[in-house]
C-alpha positions as CSV (number, residue, x, y, z in Angstrom):
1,X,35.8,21.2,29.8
2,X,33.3,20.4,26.7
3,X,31.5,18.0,28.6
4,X,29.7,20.7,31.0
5,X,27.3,21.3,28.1
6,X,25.4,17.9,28.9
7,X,23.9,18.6,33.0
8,X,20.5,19.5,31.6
9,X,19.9,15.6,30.5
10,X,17.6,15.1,33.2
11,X,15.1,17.4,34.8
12,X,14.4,15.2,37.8
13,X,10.5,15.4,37.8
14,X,10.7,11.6,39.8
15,X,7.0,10.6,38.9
16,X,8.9,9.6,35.2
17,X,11.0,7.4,37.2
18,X,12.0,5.6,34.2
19,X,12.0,7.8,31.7
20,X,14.5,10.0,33.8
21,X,17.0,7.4,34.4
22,X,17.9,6.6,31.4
23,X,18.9,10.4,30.2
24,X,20.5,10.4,33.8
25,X,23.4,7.4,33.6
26,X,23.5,8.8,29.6
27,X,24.8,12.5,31.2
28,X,27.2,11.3,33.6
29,X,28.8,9.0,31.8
30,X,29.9,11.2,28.6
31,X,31.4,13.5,31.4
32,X,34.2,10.8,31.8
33,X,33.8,8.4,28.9
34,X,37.3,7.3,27.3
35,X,36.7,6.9,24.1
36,X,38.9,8.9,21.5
37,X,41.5,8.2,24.1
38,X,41.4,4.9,23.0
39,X,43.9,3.0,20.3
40,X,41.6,1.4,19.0
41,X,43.9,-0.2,16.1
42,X,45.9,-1.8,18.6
43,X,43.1,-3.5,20.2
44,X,43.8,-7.6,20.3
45,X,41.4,-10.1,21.3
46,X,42.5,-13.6,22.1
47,X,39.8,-16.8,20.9
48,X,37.3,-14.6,19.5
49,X,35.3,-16.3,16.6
50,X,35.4,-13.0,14.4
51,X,38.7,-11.3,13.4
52,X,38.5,-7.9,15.1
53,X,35.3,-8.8,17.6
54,X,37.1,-7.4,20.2
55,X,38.3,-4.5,19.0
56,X,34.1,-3.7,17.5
57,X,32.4,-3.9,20.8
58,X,35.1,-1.2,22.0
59,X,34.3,1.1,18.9
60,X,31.1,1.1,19.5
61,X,29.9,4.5,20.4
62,X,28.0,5.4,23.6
63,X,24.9,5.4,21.3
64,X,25.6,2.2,20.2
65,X,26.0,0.6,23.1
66,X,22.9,-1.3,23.2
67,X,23.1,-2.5,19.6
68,X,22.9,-6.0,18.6
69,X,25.8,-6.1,16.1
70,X,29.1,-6.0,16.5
71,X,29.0,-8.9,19.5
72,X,31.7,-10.5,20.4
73,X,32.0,-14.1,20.9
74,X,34.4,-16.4,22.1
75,X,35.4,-19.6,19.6
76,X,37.5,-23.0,21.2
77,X,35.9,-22.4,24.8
78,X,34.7,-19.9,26.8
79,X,37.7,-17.6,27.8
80,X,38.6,-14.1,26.3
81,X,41.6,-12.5,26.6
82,X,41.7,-8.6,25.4
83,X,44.1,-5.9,25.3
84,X,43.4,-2.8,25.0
85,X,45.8,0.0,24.9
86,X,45.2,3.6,25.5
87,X,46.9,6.8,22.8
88,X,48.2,7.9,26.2
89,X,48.1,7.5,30.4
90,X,44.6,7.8,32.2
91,X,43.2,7.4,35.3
92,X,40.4,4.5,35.3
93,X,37.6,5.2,37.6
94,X,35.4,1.9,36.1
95,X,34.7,0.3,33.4
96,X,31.4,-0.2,31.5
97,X,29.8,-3.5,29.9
98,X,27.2,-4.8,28.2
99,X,26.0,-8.2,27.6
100,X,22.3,-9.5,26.5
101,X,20.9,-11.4,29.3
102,X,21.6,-15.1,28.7
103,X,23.9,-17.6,30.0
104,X,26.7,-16.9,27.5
105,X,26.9,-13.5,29.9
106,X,31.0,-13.1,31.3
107,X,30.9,-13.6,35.0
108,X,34.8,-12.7,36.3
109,X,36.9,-10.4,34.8
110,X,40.6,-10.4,35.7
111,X,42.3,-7.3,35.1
112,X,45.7,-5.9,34.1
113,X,47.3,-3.1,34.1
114,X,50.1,-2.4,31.8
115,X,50.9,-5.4,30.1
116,X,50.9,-6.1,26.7
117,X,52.7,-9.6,27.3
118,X,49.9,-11.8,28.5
119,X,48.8,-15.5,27.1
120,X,45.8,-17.6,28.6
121,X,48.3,-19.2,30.5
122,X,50.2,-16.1,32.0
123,X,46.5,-14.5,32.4
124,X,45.5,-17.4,34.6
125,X,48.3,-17.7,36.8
126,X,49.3,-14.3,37.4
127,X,47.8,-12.2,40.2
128,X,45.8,-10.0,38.7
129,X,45.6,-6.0,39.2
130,X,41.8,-6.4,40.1
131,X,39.4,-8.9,39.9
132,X,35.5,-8.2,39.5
133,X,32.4,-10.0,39.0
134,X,29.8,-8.8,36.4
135,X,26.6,-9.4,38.0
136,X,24.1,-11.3,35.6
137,X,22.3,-9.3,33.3
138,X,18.4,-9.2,33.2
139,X,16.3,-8.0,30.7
140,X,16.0,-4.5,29.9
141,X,18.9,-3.8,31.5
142,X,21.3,-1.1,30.2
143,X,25.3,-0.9,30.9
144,X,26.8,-2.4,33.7
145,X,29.5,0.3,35.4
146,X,31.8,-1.7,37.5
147,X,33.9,0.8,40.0
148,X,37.5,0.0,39.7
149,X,40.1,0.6,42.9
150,X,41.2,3.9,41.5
151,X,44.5,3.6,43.4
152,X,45.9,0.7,41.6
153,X,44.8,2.5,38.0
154,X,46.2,6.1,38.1
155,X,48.9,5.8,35.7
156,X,47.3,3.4,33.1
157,X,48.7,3.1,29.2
158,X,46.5,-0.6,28.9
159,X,44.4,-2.7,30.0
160,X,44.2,-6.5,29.9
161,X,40.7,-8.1,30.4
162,X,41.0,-11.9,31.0
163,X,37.2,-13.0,31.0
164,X,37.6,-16.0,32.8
165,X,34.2,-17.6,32.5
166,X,30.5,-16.4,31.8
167,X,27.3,-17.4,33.6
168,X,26.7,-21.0,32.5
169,X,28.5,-22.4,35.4
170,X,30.2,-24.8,32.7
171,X,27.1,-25.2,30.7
172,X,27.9,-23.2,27.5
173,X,31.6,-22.6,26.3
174,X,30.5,-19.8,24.2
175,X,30.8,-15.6,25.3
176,X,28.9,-12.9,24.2
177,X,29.6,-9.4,24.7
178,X,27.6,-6.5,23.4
179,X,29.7,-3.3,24.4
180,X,33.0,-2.4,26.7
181,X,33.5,1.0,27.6
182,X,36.0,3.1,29.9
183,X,35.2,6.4,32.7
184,X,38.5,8.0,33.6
185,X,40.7,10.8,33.2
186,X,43.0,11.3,30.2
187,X,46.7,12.3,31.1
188,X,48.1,13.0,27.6
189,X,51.4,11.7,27.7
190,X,53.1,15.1,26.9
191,X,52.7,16.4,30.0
192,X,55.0,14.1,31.3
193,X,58.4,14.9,29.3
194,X,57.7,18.6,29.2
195,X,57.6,19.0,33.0
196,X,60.7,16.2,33.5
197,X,62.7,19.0,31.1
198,X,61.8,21.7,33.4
199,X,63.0,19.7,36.3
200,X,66.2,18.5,34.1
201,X,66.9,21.8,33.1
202,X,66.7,24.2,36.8
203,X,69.4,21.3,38.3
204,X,72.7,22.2,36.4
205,X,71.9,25.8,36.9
206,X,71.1,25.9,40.3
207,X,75.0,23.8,40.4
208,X,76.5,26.6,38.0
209,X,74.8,29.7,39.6
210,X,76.3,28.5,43.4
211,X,79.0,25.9,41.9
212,X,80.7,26.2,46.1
213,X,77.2,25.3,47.5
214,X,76.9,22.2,45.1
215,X,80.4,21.0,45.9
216,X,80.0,21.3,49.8
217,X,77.1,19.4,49.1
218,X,78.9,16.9,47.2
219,X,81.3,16.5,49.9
220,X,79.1,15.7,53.0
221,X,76.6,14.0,51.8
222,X,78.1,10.4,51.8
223,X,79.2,11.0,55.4
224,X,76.0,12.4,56.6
């Protein structure tokens, strides 16, 4: 639990109002931040104008999160279509953006869970996993953290983000974003074969240790 370290971020004196909640979402959100958890080599980003926009604006750190460069921007029009796969299964509890606060913000995101399979096409007629709406950004601003319905994202290996239009209402076919980030829990995916040979493995013993038991079973079941 390395992340305990961080709870004395904020000291909660409230005439600093300000001052205070910006340390305040900072400590929180490294509790929980997916970030090394993230592959980010495997990141792809359909109609972004820079090779590998996508995949910068994800690398960014938590300190970086507010910086100007990398952005990514869309290119033909204003949809982007990102994958983004994870080095094993988490829980998602939300997700966290950042976009300066013009026009060119994304408005809807369409989300998906698990597949690495999707076009612009597929994106738009499939039902997604989750839909949300980014609420426009204003100045001074920091990250947006949009809760996510944890029960639909407990056993997550990727995410698909289909940002299906930005603020402009039709206006401006380009989209800028500053920073994407992840809260969850990491499940490393070892876990899981380890405990499914433990399971594997008691079965045929129980069967060898009382082989009459197992075959009485055998017998009755179908009938019962």
């Amino acid at each position: 639990m390395s992340g305990h370290h961080h709870h004395h971020g904020g000291d909660g004196h409230g005439h600093c109002h300000d001052e205070h909640d910006h340390s305040n979402d900072i400590t929180p959100a490294l509790q929980s931040l997916l970030y090394s958890q993230i592959d980010f080599d495997s990141i792809t980003t359909l109609n972004e104008a820079t090779v590998k926009g996508g995949a910068g604006i994800v690398k960014k750190t938590w300190a970086e999160r507010l910086n100007d460069h990398p952005e990514l921007e869309s290119d033909a029009d204003e949809q982007l279509l990102m994958h983004i796969p994870f080095t094993g299964q988490v829980k998602l509890h939300s997700i966290l953006i950042y976009t300066a606060p013009t026009p060119a913000a994304p408005k809807t995101l369409k989300l998906f869970k698990n597949r690495d399979d999707l076009d612009f096409s597929t994106a738009s007629d499939l039902p997604p996993t989750q839909t949300i709406e980014v609420p426009q950004p204003v100045a001074g601003e920091d990250v947006f953290e949009l809760p996510l319905n944890r029960a639909h994202w407990n056993t997550t290996t990727s995410i698909t983000i289909f940002i299906e239009d930005n603020w402009s209402d039709g206006d401006e076919d380009v989209t800028k974003v500053g920073y994407i980030g992840f809260k969850g829990q990491f499940m490393a995916l070892n876990r899981e074969p380890i405990s499914f040979l433990y399971e594997a493995a008691a079965n045929p013993s129980d069967h060898v240790a009382i082989p009459g038991i197992s075959d009485a079973g055998a017998r009755t079941m179908p009938g019962q």
